[in-house]
GUZAKOL-471023 format. One record per residue: residue number from 1; residue in three letters; x negated, y negated, z negated of N, C-alpha, C, O, CB in turn. Coordinates in pm, whole numbers. Atoms other than C-alpha are relative to their C-alpha. Glycine has a CB too. Layout:
N
     n   res     n.xx     n.yy     n.zz    ca.xx    ca.yy    ca.zz     c.xx     c.yy     c.zz     o.xx     o.yy     o.zz    cb.xx    cb.yy    cb.zz
   NUM   ALA        X        Y        Z        X        Y        Z        X        Y        Z        X        Y        Z        X        Y        Z
...
This chain:
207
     n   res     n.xx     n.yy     n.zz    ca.xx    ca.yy    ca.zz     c.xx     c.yy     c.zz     o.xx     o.yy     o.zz    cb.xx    cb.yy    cb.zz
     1   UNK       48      101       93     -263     2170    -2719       20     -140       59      -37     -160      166     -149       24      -35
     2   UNK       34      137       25     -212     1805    -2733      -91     -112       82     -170     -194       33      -52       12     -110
     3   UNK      121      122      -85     -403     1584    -2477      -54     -110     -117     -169     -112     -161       98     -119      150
     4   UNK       48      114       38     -391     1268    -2673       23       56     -165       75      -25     -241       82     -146       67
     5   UNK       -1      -12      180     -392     1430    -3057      -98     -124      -22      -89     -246      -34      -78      177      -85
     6   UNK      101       98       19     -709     1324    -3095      -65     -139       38     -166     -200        5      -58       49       15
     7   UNK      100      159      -75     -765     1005    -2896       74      -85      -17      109     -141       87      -44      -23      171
     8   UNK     -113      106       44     -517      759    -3086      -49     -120       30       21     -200       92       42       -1     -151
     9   UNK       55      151      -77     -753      452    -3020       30       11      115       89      -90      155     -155      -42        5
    10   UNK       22       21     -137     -762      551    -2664      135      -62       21      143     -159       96      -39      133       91
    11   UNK     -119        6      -71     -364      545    -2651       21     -142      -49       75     -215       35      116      116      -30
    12   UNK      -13      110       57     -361      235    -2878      -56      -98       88       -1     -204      115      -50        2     -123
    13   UNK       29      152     -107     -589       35    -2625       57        3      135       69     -109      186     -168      -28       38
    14   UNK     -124      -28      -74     -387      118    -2378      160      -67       40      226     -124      127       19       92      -55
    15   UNK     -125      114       24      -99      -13    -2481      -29     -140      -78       44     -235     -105      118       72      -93
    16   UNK      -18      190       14     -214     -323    -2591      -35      -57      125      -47     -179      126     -112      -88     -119
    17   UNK        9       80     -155     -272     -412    -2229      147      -57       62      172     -131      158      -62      122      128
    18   UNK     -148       63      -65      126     -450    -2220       47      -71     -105       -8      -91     -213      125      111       50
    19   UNK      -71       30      115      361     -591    -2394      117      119      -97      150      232      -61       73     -120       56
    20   UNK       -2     -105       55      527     -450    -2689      128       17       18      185      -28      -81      -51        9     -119
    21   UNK     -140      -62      -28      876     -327    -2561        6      114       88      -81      164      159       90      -98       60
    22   UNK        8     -156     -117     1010      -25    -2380      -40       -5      116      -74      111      141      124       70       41
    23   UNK        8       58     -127      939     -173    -2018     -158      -47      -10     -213     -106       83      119     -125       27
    24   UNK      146       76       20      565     -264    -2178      -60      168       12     -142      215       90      -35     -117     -186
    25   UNK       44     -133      -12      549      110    -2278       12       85      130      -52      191      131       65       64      -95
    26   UNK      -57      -83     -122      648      265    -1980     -100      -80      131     -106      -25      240      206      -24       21
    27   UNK       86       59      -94      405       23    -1774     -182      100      -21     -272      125       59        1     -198      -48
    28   UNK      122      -76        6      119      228    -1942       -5      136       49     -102      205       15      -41        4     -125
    29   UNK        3     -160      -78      200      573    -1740      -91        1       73     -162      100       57      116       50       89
    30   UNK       74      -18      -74       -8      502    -1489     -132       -6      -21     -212       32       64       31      -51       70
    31   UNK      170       -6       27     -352      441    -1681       21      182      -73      -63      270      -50      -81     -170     -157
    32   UNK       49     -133       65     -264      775    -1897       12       97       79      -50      203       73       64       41     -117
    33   UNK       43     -115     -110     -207      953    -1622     -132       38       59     -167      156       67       62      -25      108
    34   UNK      114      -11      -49     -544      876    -1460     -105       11     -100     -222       25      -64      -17      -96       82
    35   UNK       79      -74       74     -688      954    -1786       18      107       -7      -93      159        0      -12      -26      -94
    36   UNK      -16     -130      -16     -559     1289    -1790      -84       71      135     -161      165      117      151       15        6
    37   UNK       66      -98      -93     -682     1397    -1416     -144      -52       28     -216        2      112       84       17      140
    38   UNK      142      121      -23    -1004     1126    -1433      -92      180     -106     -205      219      -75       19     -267     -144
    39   UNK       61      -82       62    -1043     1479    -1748       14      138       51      -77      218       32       32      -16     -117
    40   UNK      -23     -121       -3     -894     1774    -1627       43      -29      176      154       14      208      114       61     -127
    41   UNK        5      -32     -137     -898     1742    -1259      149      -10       91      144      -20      214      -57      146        1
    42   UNK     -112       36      -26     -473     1700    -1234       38       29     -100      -33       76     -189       61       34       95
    43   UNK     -103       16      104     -161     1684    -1448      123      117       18      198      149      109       60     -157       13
    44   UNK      -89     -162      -92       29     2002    -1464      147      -90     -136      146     -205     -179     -109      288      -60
    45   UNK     -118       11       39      396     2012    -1667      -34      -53     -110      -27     -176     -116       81      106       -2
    46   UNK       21       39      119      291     1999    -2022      -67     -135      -40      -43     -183     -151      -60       93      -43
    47   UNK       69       91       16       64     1708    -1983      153     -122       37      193     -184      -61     -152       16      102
    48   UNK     -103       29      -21      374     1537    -1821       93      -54     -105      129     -171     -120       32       86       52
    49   UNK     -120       18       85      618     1565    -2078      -97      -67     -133      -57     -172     -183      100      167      -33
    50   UNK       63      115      132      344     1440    -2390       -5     -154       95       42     -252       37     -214       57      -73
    51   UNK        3      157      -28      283     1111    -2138      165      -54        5      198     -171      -15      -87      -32      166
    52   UNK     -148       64       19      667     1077    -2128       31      -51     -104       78     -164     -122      100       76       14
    53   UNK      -84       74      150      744     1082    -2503     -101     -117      -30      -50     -200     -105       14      125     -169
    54   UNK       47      132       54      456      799    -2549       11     -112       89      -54     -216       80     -138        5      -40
    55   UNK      -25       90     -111      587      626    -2253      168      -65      -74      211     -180      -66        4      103      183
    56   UNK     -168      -27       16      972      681    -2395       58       -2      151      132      -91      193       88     -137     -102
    57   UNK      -44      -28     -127     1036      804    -2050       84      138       16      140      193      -79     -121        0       86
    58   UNK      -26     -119      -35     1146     1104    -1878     -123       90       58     -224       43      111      104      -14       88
    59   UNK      123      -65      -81      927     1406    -1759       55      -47      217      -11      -82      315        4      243      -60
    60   UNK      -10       89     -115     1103     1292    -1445       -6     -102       84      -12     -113      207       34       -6       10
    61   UNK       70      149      -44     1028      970    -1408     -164       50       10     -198       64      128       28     -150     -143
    62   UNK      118      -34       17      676     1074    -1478      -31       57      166      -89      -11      251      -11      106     -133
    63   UNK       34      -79     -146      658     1327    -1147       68      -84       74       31      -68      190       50      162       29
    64   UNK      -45      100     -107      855     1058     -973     -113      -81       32     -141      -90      152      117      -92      -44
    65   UNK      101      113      -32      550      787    -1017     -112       83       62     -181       17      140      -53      -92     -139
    66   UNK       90      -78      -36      310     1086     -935       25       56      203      -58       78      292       17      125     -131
    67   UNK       18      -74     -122      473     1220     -613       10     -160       99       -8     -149      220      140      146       28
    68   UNK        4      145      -37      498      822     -516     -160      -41       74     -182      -85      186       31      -92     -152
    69   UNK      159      -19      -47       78      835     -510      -67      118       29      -72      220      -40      -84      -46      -90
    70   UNK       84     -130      -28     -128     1059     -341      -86       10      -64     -123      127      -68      -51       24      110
    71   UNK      119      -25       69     -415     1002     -554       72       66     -189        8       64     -294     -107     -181        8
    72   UNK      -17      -95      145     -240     1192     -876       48      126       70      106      132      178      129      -62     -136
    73   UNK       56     -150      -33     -282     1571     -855      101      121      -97       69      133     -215     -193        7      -55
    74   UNK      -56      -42       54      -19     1810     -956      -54      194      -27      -23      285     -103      115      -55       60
    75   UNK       76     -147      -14     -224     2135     -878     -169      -49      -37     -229     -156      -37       21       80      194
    76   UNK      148      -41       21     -564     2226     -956     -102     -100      176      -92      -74      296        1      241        2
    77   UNK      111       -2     -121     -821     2070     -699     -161       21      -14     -223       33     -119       10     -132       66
    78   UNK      149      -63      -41    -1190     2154     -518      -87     -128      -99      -29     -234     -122      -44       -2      220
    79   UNK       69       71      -29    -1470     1977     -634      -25     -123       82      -70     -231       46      -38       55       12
    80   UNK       38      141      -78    -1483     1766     -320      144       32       52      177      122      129     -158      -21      128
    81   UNK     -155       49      -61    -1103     1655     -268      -46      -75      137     -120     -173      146      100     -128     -121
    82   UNK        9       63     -158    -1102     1583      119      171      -29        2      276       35        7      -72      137      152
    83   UNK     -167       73      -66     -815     1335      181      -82      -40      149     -191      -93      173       93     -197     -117
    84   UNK        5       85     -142     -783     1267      564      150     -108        1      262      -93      -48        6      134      158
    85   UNK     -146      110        4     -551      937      642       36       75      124      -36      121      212      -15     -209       17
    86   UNK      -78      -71      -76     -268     1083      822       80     -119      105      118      -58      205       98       92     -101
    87   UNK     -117      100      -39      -45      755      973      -70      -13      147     -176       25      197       21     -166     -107
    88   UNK       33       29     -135      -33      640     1298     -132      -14       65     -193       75      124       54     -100       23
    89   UNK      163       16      -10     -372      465     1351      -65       44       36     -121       29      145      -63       -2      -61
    90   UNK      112      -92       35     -577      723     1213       60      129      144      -21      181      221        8       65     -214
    91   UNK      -33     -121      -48     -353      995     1409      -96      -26      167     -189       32      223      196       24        1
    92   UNK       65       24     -141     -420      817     1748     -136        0       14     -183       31      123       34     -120       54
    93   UNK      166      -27      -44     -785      820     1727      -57      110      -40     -179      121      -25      -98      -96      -52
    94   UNK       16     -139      -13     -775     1179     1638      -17       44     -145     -104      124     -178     -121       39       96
    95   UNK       14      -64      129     -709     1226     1266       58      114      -39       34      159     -151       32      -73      -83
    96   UNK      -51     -120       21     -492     1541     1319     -124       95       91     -143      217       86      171        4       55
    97   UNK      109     -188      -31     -779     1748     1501     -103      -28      -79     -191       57      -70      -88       53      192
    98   UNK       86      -45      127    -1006     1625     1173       19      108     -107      -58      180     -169       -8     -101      -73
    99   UNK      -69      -93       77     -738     1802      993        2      127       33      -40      218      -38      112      -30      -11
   100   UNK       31     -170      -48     -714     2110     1189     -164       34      -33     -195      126     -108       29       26      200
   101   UNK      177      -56       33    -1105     2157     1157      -42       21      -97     -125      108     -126     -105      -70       25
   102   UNK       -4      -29      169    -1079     2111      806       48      148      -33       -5      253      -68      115     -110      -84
   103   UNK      -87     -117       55     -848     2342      740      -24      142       50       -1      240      -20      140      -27       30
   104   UNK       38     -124      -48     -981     2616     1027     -140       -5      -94     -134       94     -167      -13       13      180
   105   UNK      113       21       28    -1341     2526      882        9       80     -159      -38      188     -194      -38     -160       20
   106   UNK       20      -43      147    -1287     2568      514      146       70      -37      200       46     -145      -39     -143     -107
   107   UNK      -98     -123       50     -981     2856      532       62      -22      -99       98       59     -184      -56      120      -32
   108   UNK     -130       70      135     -769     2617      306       72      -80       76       43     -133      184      -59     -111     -149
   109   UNK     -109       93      -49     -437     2437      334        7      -84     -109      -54      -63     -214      141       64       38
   110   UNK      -30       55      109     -320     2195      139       62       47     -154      159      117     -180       62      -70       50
   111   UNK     -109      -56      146     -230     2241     -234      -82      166      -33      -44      254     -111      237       34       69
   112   UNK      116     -125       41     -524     2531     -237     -127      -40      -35     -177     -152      -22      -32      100      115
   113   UNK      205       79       19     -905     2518     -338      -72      173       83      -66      295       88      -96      -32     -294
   114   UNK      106     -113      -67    -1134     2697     -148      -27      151     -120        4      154     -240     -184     -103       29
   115   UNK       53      -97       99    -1268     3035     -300      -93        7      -48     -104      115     -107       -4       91       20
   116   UNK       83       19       64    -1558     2938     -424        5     -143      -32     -110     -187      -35     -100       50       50
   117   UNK      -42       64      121    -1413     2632     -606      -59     -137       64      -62     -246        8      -66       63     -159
   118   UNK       77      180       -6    -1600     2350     -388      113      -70      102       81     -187      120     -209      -15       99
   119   UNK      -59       47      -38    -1307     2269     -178      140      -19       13      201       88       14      -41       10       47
   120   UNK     -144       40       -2     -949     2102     -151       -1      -84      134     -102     -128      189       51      -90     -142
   121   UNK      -36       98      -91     -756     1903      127      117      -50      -27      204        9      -90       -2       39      122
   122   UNK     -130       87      -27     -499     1658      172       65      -68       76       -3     -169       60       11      -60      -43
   123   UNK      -33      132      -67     -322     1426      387       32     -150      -88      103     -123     -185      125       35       81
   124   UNK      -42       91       56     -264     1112      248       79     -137       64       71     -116      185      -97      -20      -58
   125   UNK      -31      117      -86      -91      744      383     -145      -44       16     -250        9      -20      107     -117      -66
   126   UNK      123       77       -4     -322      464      494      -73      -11     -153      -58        8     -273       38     -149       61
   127   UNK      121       18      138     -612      386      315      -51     -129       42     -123     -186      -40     -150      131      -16
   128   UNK       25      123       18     -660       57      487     -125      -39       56     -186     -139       17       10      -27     -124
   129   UNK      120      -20      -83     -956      135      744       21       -5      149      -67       45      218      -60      128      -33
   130   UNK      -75      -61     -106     -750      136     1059      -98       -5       78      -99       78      168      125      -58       50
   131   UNK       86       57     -131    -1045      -23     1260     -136      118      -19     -239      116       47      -60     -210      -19
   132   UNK      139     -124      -15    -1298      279     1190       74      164      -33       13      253      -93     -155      -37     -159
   133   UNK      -74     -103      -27    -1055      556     1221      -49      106       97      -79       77      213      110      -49       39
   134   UNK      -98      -58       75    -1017      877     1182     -111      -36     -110     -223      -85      -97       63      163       34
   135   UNK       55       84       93    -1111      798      867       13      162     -168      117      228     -181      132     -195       -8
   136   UNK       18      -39      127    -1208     1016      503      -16      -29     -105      -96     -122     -120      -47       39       -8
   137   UNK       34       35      153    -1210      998      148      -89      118      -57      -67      227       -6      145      -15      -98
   138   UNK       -6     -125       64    -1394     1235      -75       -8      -26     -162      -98      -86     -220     -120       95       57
   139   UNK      -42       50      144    -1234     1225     -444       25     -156       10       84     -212      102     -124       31     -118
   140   UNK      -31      146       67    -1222      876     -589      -92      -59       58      -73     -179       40       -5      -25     -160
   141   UNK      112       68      -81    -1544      768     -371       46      -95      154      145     -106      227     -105      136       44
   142   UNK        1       78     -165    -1588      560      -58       69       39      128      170      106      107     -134        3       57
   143   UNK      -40      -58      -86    -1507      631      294      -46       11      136      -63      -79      218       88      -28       -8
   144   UNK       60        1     -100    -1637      823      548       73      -37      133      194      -19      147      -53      110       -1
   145   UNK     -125      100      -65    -1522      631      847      -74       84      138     -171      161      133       -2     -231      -20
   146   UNK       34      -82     -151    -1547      754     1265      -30      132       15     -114      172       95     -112      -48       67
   147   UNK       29     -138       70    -1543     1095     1138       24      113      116      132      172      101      111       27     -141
   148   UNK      -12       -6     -116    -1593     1262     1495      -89      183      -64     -139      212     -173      -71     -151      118
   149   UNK      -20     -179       29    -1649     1690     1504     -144       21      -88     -168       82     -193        0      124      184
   150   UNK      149      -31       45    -2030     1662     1465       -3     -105     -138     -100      -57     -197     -135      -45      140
   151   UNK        2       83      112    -2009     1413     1169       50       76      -91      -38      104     -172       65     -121        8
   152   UNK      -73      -80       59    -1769     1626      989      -84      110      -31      -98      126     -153      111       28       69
   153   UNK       57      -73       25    -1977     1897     1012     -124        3      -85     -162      104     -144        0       30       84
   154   UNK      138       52       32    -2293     1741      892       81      -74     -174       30      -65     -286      -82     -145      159
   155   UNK      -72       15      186    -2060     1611      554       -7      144      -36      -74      184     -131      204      -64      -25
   156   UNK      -21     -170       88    -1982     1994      499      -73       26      -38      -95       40     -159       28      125       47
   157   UNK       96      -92      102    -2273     2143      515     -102      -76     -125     -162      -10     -211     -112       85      107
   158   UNK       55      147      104    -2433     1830      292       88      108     -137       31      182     -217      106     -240       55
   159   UNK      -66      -16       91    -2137     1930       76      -19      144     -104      -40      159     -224      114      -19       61
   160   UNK       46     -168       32    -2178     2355       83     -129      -14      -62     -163       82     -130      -22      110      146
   161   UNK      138      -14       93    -2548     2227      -64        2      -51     -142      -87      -39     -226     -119      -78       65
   162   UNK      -24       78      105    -2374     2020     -326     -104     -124      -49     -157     -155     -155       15       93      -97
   163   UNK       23      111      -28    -2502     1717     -174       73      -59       69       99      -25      184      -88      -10       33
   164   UNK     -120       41      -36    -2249     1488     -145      -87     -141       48     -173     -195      -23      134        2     -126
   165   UNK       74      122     -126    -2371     1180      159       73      -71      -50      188      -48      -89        7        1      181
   166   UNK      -65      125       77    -2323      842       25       79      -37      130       44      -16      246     -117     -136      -72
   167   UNK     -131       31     -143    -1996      714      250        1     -111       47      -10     -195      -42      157        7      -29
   168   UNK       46       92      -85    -2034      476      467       52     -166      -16       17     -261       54       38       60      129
   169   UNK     -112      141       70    -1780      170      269       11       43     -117       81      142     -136      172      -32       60
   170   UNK     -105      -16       88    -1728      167      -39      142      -67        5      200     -132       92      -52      -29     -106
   171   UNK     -156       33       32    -1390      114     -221       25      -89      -95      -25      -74     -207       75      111      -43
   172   UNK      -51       53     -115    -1239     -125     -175      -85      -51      120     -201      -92      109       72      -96      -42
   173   UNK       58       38     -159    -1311     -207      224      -37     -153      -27       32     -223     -101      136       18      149
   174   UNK       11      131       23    -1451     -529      226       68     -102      140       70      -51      252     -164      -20      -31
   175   UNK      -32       69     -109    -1310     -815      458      -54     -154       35      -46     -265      -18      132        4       -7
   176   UNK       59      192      -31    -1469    -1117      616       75     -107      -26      179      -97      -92      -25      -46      153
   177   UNK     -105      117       24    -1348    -1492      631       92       14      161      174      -66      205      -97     -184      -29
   178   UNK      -51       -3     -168    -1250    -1355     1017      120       53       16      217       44       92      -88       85      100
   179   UNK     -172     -120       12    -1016    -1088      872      -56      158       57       11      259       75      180      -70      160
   180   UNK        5     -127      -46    -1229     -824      997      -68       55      -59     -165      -14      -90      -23       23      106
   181   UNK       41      -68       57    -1342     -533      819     -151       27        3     -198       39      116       69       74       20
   182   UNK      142       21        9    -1724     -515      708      -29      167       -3       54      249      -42      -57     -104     -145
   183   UNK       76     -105       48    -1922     -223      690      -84       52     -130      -73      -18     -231      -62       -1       71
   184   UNK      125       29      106    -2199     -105      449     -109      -76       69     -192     -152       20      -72      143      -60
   185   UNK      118       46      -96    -2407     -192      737      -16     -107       13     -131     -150       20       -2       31      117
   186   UNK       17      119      -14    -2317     -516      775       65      -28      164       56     -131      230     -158      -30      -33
   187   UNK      -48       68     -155    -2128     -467     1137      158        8      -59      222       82     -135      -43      117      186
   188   UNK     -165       65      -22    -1788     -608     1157       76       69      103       39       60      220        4     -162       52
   189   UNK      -52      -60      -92    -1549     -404     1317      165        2       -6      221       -9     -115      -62      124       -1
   190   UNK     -182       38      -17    -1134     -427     1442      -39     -142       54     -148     -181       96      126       -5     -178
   191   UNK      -56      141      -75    -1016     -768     1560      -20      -98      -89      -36      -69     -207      157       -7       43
   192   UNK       41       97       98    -1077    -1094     1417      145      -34       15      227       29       81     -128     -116       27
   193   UNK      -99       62       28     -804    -1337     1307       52      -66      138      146      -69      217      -33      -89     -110
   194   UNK       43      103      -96     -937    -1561     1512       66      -15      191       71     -104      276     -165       34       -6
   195   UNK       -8        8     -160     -812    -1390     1849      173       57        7      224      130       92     -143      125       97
   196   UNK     -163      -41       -9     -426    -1343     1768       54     -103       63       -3     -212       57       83       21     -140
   197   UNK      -65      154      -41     -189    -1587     1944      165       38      -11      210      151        7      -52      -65      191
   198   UNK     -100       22        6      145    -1679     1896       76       77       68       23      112      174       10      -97       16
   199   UNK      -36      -91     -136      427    -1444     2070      104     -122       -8      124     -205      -97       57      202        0
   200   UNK      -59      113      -75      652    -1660     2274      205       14     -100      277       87     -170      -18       54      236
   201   UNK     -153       27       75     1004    -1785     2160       85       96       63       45      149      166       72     -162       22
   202   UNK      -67     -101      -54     1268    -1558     2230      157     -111       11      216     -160      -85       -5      162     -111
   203   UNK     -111       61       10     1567    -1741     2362      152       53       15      196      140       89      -22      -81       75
   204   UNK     -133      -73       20     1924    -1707     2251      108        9      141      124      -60      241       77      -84     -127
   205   UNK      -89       -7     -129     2177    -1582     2472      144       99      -91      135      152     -201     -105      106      169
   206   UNK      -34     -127       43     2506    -1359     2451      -59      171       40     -136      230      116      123      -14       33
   207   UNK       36     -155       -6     2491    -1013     2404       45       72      131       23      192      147       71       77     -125
């Protein structure tokens, strides 16, 4: 059946946020997409190909803009989507043994849901936290940040009660006039602006 049969206003306000040409239509993929998994949790094939023809796109283009963001969902996910940031950063301060623990912990890999339906994982790029690394998301929420063995553990079982711990930033991270990342708390953490300096001239020579 039909995602958008019934919700013709929805698609109509929608597109009046662009303009009205093919390049206006095709700018609105990305809100109907996140109405689709904002309802049904991700966007499988069929959903795909109806946002194409009101895009006048391709179903390819479509899974192109999708496998582009990690936050659109081509499989089924848990309840509590656990993205860990995967990139450098995060790795060096130990975001691949959050991942292993995850994954030994809750007997899922990526692109699975737990067996009793409360969990998914992911890797994802930055998220733009480097200075409180390793760093979590869970779903579309905040982020749990210094996410160290015993912390992790203390989210789960929170989670296994289907009490989900308010995260420690919301989203977006906030940033001082210093340049450095705020907390909820109110402590400032990473490097200020303030203490960068110039790197020295590099002078020409031959090769």
């Amino acid at each position: 059946m039909s995602y958008f049969a019934d919700k013709q206003p929805l698609v109509a306000d929608i597109f009046s946020r662009y303009p009205d040409s093919p390049q206006g239509r095709r700018s609105a993929l990305m809100p109907l997409l996140r109405e689709v998994q904002d309802a049904e949790g991700f966007v499988n094939g069929s959903r795909m190909d109806e946002i194409a023809a009101l895009c006048g796109t391709t179903a390819t283009e479509v899974r192109s803009v999708m496998s582009f963001y990690s936050t659109y969902h081509t499989l089924p996910t848990g309840r509590y989507h656990l993205q860990v940031c995967s990139t450098v950063m995060c790795s060096l301060a130990g975001s691949d043994e959050l991942w292993d623990h995850l994954v030994a912990e809750l007997d899922v890999q990526s692109g699975e849901v737990s067996a009793d339906g409360r969990f998914s994982v992911q890797k994802v790029e930055c998220l733009g936290s480097c200075g409180t690394a390793p760093l979590m998301q869970i779903n579309d929420d905040g982020y749990y940040e210094n996410v160290t063995p015993g912390k992790c553990a203390r989210i789960l079982a929170s989670l296994r009660a289907d009490l989900q711990p308010l995260p420690d930033n919301p989203v977006p991270v906030t940033v001082n006039a210093e340049g450095r990342q705020v907390l909820a708390s109110g402590e400032a953490v990473g490097a200020s602006v303030t203490g960068l300096s110039q790197l020295p001239a590099i002078s020409g020579g031959e090769a």
